[in-house]
FIVEXNU-314241 format. One record per residue (C-alpha): residue number from 1; residue in three letters; x, y, z. Coordinates in steps of 0.25 Angstrom, whole numbers, always signed. Layout:
N
{node NUM ALA {X Y Z}},
...
//
This chain:
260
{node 1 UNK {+7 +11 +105}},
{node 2 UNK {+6 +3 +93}},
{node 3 UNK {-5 +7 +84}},
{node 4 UNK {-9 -9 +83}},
{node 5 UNK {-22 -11 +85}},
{node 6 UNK {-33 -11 +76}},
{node 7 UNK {-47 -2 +79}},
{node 8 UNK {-37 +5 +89}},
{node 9 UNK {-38 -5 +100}},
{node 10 UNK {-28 -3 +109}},
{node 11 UNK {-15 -11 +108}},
{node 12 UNK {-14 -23 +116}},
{node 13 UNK {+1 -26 +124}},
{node 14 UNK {+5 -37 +132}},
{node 15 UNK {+16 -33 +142}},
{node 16 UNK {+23 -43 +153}},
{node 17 UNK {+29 -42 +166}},
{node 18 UNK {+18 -30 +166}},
{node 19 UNK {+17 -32 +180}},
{node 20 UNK {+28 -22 +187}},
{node 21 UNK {+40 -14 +182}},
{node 22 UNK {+41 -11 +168}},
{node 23 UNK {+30 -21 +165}},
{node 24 UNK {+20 -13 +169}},
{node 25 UNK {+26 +0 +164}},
{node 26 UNK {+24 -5 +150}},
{node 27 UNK {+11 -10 +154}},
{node 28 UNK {+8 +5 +159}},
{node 29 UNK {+14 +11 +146}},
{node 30 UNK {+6 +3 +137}},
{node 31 UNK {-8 +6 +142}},
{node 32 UNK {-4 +20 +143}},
{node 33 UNK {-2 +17 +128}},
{node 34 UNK {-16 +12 +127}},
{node 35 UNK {-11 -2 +127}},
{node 36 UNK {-19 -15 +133}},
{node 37 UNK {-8 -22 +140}},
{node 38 UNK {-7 -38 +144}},
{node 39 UNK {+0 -37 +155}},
{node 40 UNK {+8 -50 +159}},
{node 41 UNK {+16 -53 +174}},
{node 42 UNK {+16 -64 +183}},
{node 43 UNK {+10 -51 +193}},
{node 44 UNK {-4 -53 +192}},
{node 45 UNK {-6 -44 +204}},
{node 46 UNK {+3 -34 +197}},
{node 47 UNK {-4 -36 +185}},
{node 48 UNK {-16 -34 +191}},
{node 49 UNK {-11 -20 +195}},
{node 50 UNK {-7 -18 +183}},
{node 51 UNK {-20 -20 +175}},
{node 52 UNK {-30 -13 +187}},
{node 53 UNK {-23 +0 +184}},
{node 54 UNK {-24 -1 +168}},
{node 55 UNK {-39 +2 +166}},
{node 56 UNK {-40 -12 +158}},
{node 57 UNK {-28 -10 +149}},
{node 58 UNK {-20 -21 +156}},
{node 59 UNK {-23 -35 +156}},
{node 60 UNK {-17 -45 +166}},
{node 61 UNK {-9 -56 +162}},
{node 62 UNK {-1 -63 +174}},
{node 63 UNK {+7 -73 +168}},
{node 64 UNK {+22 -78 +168}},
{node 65 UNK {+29 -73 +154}},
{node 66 UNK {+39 -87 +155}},
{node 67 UNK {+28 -95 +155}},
{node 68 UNK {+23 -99 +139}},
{node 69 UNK {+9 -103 +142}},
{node 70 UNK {+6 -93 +149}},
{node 71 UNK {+13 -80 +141}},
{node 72 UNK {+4 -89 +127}},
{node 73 UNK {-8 -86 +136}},
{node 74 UNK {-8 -72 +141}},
{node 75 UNK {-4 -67 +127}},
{node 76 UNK {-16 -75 +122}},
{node 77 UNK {-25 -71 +134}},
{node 78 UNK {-20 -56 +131}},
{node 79 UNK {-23 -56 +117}},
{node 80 UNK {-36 -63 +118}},
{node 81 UNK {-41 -54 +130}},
{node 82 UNK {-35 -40 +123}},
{node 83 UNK {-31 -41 +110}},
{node 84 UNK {-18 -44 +102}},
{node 85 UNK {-7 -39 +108}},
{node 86 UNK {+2 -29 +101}},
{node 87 UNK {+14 -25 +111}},
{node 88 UNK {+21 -35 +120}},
{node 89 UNK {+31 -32 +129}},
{node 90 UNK {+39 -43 +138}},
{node 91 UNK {+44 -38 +151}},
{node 92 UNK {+41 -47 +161}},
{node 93 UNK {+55 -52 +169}},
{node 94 UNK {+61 -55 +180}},
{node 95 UNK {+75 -52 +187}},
{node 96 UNK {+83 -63 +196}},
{node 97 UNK {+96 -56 +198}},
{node 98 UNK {+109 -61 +202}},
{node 99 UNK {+123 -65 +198}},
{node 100 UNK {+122 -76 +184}},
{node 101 UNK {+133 -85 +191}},
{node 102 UNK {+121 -84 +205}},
{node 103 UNK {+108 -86 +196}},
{node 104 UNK {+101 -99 +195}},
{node 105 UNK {+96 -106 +185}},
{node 106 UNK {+81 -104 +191}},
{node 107 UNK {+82 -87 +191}},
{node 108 UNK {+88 -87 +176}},
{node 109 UNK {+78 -97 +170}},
{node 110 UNK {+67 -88 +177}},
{node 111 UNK {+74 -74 +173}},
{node 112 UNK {+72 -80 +158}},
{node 113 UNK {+60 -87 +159}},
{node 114 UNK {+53 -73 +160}},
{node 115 UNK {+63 -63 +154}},
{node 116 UNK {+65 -70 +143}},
{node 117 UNK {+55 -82 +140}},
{node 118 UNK {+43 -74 +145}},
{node 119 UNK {+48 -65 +136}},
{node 120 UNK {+50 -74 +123}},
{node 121 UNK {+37 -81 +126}},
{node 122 UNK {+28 -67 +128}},
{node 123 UNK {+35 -61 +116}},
{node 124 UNK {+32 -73 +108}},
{node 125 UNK {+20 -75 +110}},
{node 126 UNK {+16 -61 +109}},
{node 127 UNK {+24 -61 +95}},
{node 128 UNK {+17 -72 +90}},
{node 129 UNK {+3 -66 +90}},
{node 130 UNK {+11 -51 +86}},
{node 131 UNK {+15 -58 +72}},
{node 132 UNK {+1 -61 +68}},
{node 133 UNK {-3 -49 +68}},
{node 134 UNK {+10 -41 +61}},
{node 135 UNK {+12 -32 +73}},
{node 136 UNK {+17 -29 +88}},
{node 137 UNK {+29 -25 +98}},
{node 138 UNK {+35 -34 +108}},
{node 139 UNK {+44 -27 +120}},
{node 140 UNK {+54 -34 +129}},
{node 141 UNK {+59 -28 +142}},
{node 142 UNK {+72 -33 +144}},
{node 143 UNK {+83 -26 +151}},
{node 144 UNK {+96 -19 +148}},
{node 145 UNK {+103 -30 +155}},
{node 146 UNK {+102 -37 +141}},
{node 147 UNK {+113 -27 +137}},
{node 148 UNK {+123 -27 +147}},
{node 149 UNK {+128 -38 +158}},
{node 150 UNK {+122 -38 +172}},
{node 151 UNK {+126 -43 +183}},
{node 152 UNK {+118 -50 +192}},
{node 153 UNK {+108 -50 +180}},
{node 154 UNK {+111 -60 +172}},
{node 155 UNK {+98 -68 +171}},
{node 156 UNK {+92 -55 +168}},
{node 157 UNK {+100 -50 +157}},
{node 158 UNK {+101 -63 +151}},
{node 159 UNK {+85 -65 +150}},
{node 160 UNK {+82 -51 +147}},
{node 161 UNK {+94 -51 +134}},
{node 162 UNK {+87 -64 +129}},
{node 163 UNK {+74 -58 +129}},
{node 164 UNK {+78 -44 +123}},
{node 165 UNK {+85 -53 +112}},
{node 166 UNK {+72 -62 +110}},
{node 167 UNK {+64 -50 +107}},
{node 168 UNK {+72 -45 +98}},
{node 169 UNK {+74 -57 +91}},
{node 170 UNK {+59 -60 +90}},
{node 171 UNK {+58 -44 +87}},
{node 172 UNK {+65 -50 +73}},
{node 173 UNK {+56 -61 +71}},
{node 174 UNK {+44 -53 +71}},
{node 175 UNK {+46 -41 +64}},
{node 176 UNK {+42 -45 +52}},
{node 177 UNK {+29 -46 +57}},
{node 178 UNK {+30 -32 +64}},
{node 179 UNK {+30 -34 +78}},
{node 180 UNK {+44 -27 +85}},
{node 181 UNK {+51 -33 +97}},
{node 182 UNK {+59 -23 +106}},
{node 183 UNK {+66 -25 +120}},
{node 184 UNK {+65 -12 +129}},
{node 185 UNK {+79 -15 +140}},
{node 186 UNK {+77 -8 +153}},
{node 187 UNK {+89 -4 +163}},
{node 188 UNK {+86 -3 +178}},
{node 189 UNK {+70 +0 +178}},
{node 190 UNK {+64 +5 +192}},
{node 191 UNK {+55 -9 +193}},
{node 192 UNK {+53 -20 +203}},
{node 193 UNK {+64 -28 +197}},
{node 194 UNK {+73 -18 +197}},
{node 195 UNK {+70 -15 +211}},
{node 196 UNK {+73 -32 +214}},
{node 197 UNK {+89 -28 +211}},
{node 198 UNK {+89 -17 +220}},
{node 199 UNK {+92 -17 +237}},
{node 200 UNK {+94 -4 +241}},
{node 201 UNK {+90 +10 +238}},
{node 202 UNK {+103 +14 +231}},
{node 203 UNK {+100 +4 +220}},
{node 204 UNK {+93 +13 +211}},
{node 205 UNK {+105 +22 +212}},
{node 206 UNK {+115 +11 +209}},
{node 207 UNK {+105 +7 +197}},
{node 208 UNK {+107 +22 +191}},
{node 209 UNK {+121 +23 +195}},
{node 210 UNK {+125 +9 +191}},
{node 211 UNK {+134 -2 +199}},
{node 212 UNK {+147 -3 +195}},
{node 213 UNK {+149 -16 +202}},
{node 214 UNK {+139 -23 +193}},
{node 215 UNK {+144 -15 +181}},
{node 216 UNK {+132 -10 +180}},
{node 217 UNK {+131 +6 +175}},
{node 218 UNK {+121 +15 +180}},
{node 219 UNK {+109 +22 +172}},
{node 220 UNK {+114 +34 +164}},
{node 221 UNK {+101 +40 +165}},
{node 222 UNK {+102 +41 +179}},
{node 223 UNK {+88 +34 +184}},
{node 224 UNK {+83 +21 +182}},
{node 225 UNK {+71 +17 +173}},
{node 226 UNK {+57 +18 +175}},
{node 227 UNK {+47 +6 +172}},
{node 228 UNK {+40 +18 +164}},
{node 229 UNK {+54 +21 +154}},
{node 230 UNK {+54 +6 +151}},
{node 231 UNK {+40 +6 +147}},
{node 232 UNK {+41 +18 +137}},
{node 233 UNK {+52 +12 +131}},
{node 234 UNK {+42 +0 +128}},
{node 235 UNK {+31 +6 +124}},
{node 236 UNK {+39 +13 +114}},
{node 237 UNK {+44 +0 +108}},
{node 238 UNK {+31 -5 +108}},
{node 239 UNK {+24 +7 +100}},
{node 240 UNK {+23 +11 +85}},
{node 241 UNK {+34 +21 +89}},
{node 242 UNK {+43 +10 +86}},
{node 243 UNK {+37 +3 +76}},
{node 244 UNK {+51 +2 +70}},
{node 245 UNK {+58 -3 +81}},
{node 246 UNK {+61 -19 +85}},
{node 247 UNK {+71 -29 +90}},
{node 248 UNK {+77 -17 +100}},
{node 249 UNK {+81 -18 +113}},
{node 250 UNK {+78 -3 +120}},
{node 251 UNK {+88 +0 +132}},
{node 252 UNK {+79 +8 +143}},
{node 253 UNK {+91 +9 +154}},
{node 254 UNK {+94 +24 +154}},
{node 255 UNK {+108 +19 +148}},
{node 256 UNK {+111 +11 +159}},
{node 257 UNK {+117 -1 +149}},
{node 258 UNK {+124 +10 +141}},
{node 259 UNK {+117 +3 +129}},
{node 260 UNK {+124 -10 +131}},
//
């Protein structure tokens, strides 16, 4: 983990969508790491879960990330309660499937409320206060859908390629003050949204073979990600191991977009 901190206090994160899924991996990883982690959801019950089986190195903040007022206040809350927060990562998201021509207007402005407002207001808030102090890492969990058309995911793909491309850009911004912005872009990950698009038990087996009919390939490694794989991939970006790193999006799919 970043060597941050002064008087070796641990480092302070703040992580959203920490609820669930791949959320609450990077949640996991990080306290493994020794890290204190804001942990952000509209789950409270889940968060609530989350932070009972953290020995105190989770705090619970249920909040709705497309909401302005309320992402200004947990980060305040966060900071004032634990300390200033070193590491961000935006994950929290939310998946309406279905054919672009089928969607209405209510599913694709709520799709990009969360996946891309909540994440522009979390990340700037969180990179306002990182400027001040000449340092931090900000992550955003997008999806490999930003590199490749989907069908029946268009909401999606469009709202996770806005906020990959808004990372990157603010990643540009602020590197002079030496705070680095990556995107970490998952392929099929064994989560409860995943699970949302499946309906039978040989889905899992169509997900690593792939579905033609949708022009969709499989997964050349063979098996579908873990929450835990995604996790790594962030806690990498995230640490002094690379320091030299920012503005990258980092496919974790198991070559599923063939590197789109």
């Amino acid at each position: 983990m970043p060597a941050w901190n002064a008087r070796n206090a641990p480092s302070v994160a703040l992580v959203t969508g920490a609820a669930r899924g791949i959320g609450a991996a990077v949640v996991d990883g990080l306290v493994r790491e020794g890290a204190v982690v804001a942990a952000v959801d509209v789950d409270a019950d889940g968060l609530a879960n989350l932070a009972e089986r953290s020995a105190g190195m989770v705090v619970p903040f249920a909040a709705d990330v497309s909401d302005p007022t309320a992402v200004a206040d947990v980060v305040a809350r966060a900071e004032n309660d634990i300390g200033p927060i070193g590491i961000g990562v935006s994950v929290a998201g939310i998946l309406r499937p279905g054919l672009l021509c089928e969607t209405a207007e209510e599913d694709w402005a709520d799709t990009f409320a969360v996946n891309t407002t909540g994440t522009f207001l979390v990340l700037r808030e969180l990179a306002r206060r990182m400027v001040g102090r000449g340092r931090g890492a900000l992550v955003t969990v997008a999806s490999n859908a930003v590199g490749v058309p989907r069908a029946g995911m268009g909401a999606y793909a469009a709202s996770k390629a806005a906020a990959a491309m808004l990372t990157r850009c603010l990643g540009l911004e602020v590197a002079r003050h030496g705070i680095r912005c990556n995107v970490v872009s998952p392929g099929s990950t064994d989560t409860p949204m995943q699970r949302l698009l499946w309906n039978d038990e040989d889905d899992l087996a169509r997900v690593i073979s792939g579905t033609p009919e949708q022009f969709r390939v499989g997964i050349p490694l063979g098996r579908i990600a873990d929450p835990a794989d995604i996790a790594d991939a962030v806690l990498f970006l995230v640490s002094d191991r690379a320091r030299h790193i920012t503005m990258q999006n980092l496919f974790v799919d198991g070559g599923a977009t063939l590197r789109a």
